[in-house]
C-alpha positions in Angstrom: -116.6 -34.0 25.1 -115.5 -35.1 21.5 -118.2 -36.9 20.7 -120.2 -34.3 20.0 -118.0 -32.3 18.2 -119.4 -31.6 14.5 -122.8 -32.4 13.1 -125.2 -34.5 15.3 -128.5 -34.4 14.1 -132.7 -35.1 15.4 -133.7 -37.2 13.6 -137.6 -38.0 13.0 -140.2 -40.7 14.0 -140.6 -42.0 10.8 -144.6 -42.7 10.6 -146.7 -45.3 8.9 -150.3 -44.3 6.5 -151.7 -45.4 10.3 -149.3 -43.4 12.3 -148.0 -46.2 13.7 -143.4 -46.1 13.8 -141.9 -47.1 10.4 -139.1 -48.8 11.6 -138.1 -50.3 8.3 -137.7 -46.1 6.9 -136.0 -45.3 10.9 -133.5 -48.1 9.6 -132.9 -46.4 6.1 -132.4 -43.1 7.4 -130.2 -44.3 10.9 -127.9 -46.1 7.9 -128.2 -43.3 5.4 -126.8 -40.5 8.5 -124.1 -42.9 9.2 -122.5 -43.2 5.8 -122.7 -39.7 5.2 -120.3 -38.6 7.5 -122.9 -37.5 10.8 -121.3 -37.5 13.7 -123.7 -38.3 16.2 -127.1 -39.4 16.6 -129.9 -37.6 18.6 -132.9 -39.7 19.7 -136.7 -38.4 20.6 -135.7 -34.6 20.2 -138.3 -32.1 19.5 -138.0 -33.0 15.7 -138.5 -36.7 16.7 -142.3 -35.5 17.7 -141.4 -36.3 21.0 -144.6 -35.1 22.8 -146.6 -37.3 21.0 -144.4 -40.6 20.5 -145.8 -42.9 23.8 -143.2 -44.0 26.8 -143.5 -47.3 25.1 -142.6 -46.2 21.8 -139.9 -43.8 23.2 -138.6 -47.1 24.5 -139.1 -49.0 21.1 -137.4 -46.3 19.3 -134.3 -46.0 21.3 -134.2 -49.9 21.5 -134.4 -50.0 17.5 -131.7 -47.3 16.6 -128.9 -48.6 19.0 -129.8 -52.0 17.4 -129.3 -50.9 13.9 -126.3 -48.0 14.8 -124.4 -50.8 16.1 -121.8 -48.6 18.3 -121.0 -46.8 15.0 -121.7 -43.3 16.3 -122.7 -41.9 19.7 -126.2 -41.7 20.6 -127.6 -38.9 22.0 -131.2 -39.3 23.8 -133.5 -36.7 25.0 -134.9 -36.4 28.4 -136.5 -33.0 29.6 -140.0 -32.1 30.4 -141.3 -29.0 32.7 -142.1 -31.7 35.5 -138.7 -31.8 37.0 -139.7 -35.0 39.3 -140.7 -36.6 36.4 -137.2 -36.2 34.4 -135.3 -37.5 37.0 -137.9 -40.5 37.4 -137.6 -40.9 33.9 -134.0 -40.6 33.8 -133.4 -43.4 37.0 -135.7 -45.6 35.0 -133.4 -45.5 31.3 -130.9 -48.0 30.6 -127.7 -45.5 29.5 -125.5 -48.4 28.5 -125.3 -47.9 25.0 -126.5 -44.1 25.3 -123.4 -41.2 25.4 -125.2 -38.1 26.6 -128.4 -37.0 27.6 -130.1 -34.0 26.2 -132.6 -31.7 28.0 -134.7 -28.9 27.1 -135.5 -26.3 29.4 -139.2 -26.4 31.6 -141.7 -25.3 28.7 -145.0 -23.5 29.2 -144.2 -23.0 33.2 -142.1 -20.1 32.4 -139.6 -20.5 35.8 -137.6 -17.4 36.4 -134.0 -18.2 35.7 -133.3 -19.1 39.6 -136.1 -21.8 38.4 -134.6 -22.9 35.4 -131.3 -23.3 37.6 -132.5 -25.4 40.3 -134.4 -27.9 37.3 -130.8 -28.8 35.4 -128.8 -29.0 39.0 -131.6 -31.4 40.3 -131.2 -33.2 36.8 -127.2 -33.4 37.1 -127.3 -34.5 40.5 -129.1 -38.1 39.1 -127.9 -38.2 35.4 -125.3 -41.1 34.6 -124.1 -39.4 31.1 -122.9 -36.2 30.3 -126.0 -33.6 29.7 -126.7 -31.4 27.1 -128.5 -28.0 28.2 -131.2 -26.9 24.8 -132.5 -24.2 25.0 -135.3 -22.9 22.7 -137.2 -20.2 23.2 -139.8 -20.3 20.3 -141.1 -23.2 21.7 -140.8 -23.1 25.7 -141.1 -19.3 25.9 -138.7 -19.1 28.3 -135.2 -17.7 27.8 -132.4 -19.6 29.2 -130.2 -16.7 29.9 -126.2 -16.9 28.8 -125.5 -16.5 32.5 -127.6 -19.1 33.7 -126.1 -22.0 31.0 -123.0 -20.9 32.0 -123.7 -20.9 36.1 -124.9 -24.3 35.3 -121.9 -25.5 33.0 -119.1 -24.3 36.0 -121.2 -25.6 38.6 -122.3 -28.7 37.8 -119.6 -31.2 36.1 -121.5 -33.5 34.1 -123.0 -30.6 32.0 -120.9 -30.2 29.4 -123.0 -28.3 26.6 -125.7 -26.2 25.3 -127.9 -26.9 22.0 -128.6 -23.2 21.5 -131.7 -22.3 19.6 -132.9 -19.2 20.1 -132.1 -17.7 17.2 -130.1 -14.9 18.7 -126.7 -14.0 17.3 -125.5 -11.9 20.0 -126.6 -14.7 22.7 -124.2 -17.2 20.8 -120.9 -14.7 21.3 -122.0 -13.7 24.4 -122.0 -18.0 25.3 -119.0 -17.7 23.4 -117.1 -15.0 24.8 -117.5 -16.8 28.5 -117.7 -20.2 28.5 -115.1 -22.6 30.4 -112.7 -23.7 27.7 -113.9 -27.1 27.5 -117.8 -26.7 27.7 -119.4 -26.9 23.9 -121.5 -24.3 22.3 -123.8 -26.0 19.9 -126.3 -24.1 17.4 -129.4 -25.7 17.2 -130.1 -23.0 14.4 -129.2 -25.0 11.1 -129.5 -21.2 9.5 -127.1 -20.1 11.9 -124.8 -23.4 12.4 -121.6 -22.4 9.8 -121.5 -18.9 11.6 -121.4 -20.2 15.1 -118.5 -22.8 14.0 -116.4 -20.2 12.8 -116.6 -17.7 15.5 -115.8 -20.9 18.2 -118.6 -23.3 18.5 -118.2 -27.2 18.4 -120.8 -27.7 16.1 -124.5 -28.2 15.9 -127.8 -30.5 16.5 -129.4 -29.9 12.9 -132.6 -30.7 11.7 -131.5 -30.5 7.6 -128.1 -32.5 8.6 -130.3 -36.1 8.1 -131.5 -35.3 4.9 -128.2 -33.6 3.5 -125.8 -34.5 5.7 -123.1 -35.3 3.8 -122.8 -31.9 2.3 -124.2 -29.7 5.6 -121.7 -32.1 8.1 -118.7 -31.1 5.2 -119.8 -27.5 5.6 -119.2 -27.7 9.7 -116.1 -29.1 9.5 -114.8 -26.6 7.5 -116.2 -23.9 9.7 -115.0 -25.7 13.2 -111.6 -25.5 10.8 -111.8 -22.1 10.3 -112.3 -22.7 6.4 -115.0 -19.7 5.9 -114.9 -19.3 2.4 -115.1 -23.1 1.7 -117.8 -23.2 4.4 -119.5 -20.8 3.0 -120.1 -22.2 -0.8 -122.1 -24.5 1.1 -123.9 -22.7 3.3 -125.0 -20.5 0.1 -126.2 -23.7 -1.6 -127.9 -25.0 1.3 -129.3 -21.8 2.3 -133.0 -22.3 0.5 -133.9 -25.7 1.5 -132.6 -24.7 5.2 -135.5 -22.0 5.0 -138.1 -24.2 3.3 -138.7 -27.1 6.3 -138.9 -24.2 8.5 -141.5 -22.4 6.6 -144.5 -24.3 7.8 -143.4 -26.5 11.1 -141.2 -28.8 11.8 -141.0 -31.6 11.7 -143.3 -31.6 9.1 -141.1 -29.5 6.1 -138.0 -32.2 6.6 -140.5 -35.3 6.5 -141.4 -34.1 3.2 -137.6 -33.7 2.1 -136.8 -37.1 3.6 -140.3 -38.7 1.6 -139.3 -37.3 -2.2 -135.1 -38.7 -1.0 -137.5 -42.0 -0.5 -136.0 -42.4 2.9 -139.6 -42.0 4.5 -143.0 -40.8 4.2 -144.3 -37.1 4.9 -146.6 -38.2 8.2 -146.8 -36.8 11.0 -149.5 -37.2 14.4 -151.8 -34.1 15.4 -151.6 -31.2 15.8 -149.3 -31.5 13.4 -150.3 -31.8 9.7 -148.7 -32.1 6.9 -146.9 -29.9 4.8 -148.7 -28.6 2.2 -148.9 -29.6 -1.5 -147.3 -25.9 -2.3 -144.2 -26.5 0.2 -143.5 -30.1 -1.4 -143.1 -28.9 -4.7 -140.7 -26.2 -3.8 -139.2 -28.8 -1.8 -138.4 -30.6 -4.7 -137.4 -28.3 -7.3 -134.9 -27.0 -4.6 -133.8 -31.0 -4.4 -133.8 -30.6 -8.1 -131.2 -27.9 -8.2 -128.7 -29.6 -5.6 -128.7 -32.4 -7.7 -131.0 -35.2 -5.1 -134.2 -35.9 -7.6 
C-alpha cells in the first residue's frame, strides 16, 4: 500500500480559550503538513485527543480536513476502541469515500490475551471497506500486541496491510521485520525510533513531531527508507532534542506547545490533560531557536 509509504503524521484537535475545535488553526496546520512534503494525513489518533473529541465533533473534524486536504494526500482516520461491537458499529456507520485506510488501536484497559486481541482485528477486517492499519501501543493500552499475533493477523486477513508500531521496543521492530509478508508495512509510531526502523526495512512512520517539522523529519525518512543513513542521520541528530521535549510531559500536550510558539495553533488541551508547563515551553522554544523556527 503506497500511500502510506513515508511520513504520515497525527495530527491534533486544535482547541479554542473555550475548548471548543479551532478550525481556522486545523486549516493552517492541514495546509502547513501538505506543503512540507507529509505524505499522509492521520485523523482522530491518540494525539488528536481522541477520547475526549465527541462523535459529533469526530464527525466535524473529519468533514473539515477532507474539505480543506482537497484529495491532495491520503487520509488516514482512526477507528478502535476496546468495545469490539462498537468499532464495527462505528465503522458501518462512516462514510469512507474520501478516507484511504482505517487505523485501529488494539482493545485498551481490557487486557485480552493475544487469542483476544486476534479475534477483535478479524471481526474488524471482516466489515472494514479500507485497508486497516494495526497500532499497537503498549504504554497506553497495557497490552502487548505480540509480533506473532500482527503477523497471524496480516497473512490471514487481506485488508490488513500494516502495523503503526509503538511500543518502543527495538528488538520487536526486527523481529516484525525479519517475518513479515513482503508487502505488509512496518510503521514506527516511535518518532525517536522512526530513522532506525527505515533503514533496517520499514515503510515509514505515523509521527507526532512530523506536523510541526515536517519538512525536515519527512526529508530525514526518505533518506532512511533510501538507505541514506549518514544523511538520515544529520537529521535525526538535529531533531533528536525537540523529539524528547513533547514527550517529556504528555502528549499531546508538549507538540501543542511547539505548534502555539510556530503560531499554527494554541497550547489547549481538554482534561485530564493540562497543559504543558511554563518550564517545558521555554525549552521548547530555545530548542525552536536553535533549528532556526523562532
Amino acid at each position: 500500500m503506497t500511500k502510506f509509504i513515508g511520513t504520515g503524521v497525527a495530527l491534533i484537535t486544535p482547541f479554542n480559550a473555550d475548548l471548543t475545535i479551532d478550525f481556522d488553526a486545523l486549516e493552517r496546520l492541514v495546509e502547513y503538513n501538505i506543503t512540507n512534503g507529509t505524505d499522509y494525513l492521520v485523523i482522530s489518533g491518540t494525539t488528536g485527543e481522541s477520547v475526549t473529541v465527541t462523535a459529533e465533533e469526530k464527525k466535524e473534524l473529519t468533514a473539515f480536513i477532507i474539505k480543506v486536504n482537497k484529495g491532495r494526500l491520503p487520509l488516514v482516520l482512526g477507528i478502535g476502541g476496546n468495545n469490539t461491537a462498537t468499532v464495527i458499529d462505528e465503522i458501518k456507520a462512516t462514510d469512507f469515500s474520501e478516507i484511504d485506510g482505517i487505523l485501529s488501536v488494539s482493545p485498551y484497559y481490557s487486557k485480552p490475551t493475544q487469542e483476544g486481541i486476534y479475534q477483535h482485528f478479524k471481526a474488524i477486517s471482516e466489515v472494514a471497506p479500507k485497508p486497516i492499519i494495526l497500532y499497537n501501543v503498549p504504554g497506553r493500552t497495557s497490552s502487548n500486541m505480540s509480533p506473532a499475533t500482527t503477523l497471524r493477523l496480516a497473512k490471514d486477513c487481506e485488508n490488513i496491510v500494516a502495523v503503526k508500531e509503538a511500543g518502543n521496543n527495538v528488538h520487536q521492530y526486527l523481529e516484525l521485520l525479519r517475518t513479515k509478508p513482503e508487502d505488509f508495512l512496518v510503521l514506527s509510531g516511535d518518532d525517536d525510533l522512526a530513522l532506525g526502523v527505515a533503514l533496517a526495512g520499514g515503510s515509514g512512520v505515523i509521527s507526532v513531531i512530523g506536523q510541526a517539522l515536517p519538512k525536515a523529519f519527512s526529508e530525514m525518512i526518505r533518506l532512511g527508507i533510501a538507505g541514506k543513513a549518514k544523511e538520515a542521520y544529520d537529521i535525526h541528530f538535529k531533531l533528536m532534542p525537540i523529539t524528547g521535549l513533547i514527550f517529556s510531559e504528555n502528549n499531546p500536550s508538549g507538540i501543542k506547545a511547539v505548534l502555539s510558539a510556530l503560531n499554527i495553533s494554541e497550547s489547549h488541551v481538554r482534561l485530564p490533560l493540562v497543559e504543558a508547563t511554563d518550564q517545558l515551553k521555554v525549552r521548547i522554544k530555545s530548542e525552536l531557536k536553535i533549528l532556526g523556527k523562532s
